[in-house]
N, C-alpha and C positions, 0 to 999 in steps of 0.2 A: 609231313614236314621234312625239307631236306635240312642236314647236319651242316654245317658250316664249322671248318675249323677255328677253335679258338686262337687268341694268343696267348703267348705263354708271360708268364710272369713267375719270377722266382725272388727269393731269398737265400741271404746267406747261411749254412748250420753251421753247427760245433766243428765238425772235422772237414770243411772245407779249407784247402789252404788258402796262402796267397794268391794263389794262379786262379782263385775262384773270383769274379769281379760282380759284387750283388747285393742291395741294400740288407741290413740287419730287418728292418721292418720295412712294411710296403703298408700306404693307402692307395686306393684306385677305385674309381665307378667304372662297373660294366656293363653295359647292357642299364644302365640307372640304377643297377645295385652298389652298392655303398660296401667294398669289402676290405679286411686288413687281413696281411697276412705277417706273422711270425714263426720262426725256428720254434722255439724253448717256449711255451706257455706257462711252465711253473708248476708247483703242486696242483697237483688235482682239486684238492681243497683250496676254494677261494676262488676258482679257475674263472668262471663266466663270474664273477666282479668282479677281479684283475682286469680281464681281456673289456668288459665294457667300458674301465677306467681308462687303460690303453688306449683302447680303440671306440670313443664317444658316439661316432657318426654311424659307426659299421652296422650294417644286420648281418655282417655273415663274417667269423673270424677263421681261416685257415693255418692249420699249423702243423707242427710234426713233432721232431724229436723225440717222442716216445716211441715212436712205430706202433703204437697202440692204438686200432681205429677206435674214433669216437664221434656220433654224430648226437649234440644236444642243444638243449633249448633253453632261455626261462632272459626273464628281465628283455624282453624285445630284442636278443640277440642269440643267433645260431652260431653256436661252434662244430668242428670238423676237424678231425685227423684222419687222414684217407690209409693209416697206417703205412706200409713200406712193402715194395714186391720181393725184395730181398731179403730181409732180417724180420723177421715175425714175433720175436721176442715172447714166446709164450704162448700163442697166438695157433688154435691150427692151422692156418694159411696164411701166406703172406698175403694181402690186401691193396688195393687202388683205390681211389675217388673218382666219381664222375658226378660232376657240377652241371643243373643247366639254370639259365638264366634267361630268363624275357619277359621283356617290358618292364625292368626293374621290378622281378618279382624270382624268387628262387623256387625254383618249378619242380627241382629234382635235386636231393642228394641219397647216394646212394654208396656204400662201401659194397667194393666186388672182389670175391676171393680169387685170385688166380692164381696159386701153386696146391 
């Protein structure tokens, strides 16, 4: 299978300034997946019923602000924080996300260490 670059989609975080130009929250279908993405998900506790309440339609919520990677599951919705390659927060390695998608089905998530 050849890789085909994605597009990028972003959000705005906490320490973006002005000069940053980028919605607080995002919906979007990729590939027929149904995804949201947000900065700040909130307490841990509560996390995927928040984000299903936020995000009704999503099977797949993206987020960050922790820098803490997380990949979970439950109530027909996948959460992810692909953590951060610069601030590890605790973490032995700072971390990245690789997402794949096809045929409106999430094929692949996967947290990668790289430092």
């Amino acid at each position: 299978m050849a890789l085909r670059p994605a597009p990028v989609h972003v959000v705005k975080g906490n320490n973006d300034g002005p000069d940053v130009e980028a919605p607080q929250t995002l919906e979007l279908t990729l590939e027929g997946l149904r995804i949201g993405m947000i900065h700040d998900s909130g307490p841990a506790k509560g996390r995927l019923a928040r984000l299903r309440r936020r995000f009704p339609e999503a099977a797949l919520v993206v987020f960050g602000h922790s820098h803490i990677p997380l990949d979970e599951s439950g109530d027909g919705l996948r959460i992810f924080n692909p953590g951060s390659p610069t601030d590890r927060r605790r973490r032995p390695h700072g971390t990245l996300g690789l997402l794949t998608v096809e045929n409106g089905v999430l094929t692949r998530a996967e947290i990668v260490p790289v430092t």
